[in-house]
N, C-alpha and C positions, 0 to 999 in steps of 0.2 A: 482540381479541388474546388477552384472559384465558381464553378460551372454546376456543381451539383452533382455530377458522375460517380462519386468516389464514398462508399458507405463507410469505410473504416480503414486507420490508419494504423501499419505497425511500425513502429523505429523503435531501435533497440539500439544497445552499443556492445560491443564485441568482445568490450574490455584488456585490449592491449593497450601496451604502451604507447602512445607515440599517435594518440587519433585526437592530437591538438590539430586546429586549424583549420582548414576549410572544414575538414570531413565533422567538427563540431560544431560549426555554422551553418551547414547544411543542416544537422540533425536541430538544433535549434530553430529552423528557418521551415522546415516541416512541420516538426510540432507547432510553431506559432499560426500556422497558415491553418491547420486540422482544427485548432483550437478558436480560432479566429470566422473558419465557415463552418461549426457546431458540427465536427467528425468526429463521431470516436476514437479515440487515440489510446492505444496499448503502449506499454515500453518495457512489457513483461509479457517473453512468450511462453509463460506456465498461465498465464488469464487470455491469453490465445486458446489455449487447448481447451480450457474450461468452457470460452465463448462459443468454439466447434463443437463440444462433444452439448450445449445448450439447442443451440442451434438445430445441430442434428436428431435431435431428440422431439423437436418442434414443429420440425421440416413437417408439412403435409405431404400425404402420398394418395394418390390416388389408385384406385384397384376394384375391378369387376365385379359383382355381385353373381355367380353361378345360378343359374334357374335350376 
């Protein structure tokens, strides 16, 4: 992420019981790091889908012109 590599970040939670502790320091320790080198950062993947189907619709494509 420090390096520039990384256009967008998804973390989510999974929402069971019991993801005290590392596994919410981790997800805090991600976010802060996305949020900290200017990454986009998701934590809702229904604004994933929306981001793809934007995306995909933007996408340039190239293709031949027939004589």
């Amino acid at each position: 992420m420090r390096q520039g590599h990384i256009a967008y970040v998804i973390n989510t939670s999974d929402g069971t019981a019991g993801t005290e502790g590392a596994n919410q320091k981790d997800g805090y320790e991600i976010r802060h790091l996305a949020i900290e080198n200017n990454i986009s950062l998701f934590t809702s993947l229904d604004t994933v889908r929306i981001l793809l189907d934007v995306l995909e619709e933007i996408t340039l494509t190239i293709s031949t012109i027939d004589s």
